[in-house]
N, C-alpha and C positions, 0 to 999 in steps of 0.2 A: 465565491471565487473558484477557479477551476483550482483542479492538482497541480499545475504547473504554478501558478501564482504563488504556490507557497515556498516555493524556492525564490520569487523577491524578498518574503519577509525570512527566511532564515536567511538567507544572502548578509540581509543588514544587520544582522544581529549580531552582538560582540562576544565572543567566544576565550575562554572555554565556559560552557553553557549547562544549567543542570536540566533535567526534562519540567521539574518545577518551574525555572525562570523563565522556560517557550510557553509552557501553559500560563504564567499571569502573564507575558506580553501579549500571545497570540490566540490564547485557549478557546476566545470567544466566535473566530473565523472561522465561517463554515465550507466546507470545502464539497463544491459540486461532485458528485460521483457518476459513473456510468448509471445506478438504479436508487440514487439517491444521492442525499446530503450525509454530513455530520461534520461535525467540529473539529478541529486541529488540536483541541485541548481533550476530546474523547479519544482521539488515536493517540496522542502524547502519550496518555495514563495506562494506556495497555503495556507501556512498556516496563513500565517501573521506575525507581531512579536512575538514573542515568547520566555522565557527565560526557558533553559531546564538544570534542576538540574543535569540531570544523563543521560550515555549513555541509559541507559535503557527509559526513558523520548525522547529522540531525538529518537531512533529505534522505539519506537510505533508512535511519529507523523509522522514519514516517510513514515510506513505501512498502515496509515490510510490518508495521501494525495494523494499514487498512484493511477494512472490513470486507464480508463479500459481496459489499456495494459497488465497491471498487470491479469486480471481474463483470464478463458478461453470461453469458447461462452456467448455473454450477454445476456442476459433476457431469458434465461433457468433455468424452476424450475421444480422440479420433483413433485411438487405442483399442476400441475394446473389442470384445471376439465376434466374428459374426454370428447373427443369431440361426437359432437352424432352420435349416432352406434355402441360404442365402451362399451365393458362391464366393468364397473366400482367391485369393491370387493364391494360383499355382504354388505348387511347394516348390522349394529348391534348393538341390543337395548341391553342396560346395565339394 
């Protein structure tokens, strides 16, 4: 199932909820990633226990335990210094 599908099954789920009780409902759904799979019950358990009031409270700790399957190239920032030789934008005194 994609990322998005797992907000139907916490949607349904009856709340207040421990991160145990999503893992034996949902533990075994694997969730499509941008460079991969992994399971709903492998990101559950990064988090620890946990008691979550609301679907809304389980969908953000889910978003925030996936892996870096989840992103697309890592350690790419459109931040970083240029390298030398390369013309940087003008400086600019305020």
């Amino acid at each position: 199932m994609r990322l998005h599908s797992t907000d139907d099954l916490l949607n349904g789920h009856e709340y207040p909820a421990t991160t145990t009780e999503l893992i034996t409902a949902y533990g075994d759904s694997q969730i499509e990633l941008q460079n991969g799979t992994e399971t709903l019950g492998d990101v559950l358990s990064r988090l620890g226990e946990e008691t979550y009031h609301d679907s809304e409270d389980a969908r953000t700790a889910v978003l925030s335990a996936l892996s870096h399957k989840a992103i697309g190239r890592r350690y790419y920032s459109d931040r970083d210094q240029y390298a030398l030789g390369e013309n940087g934008p003008d400086p600019v005194s305020f």
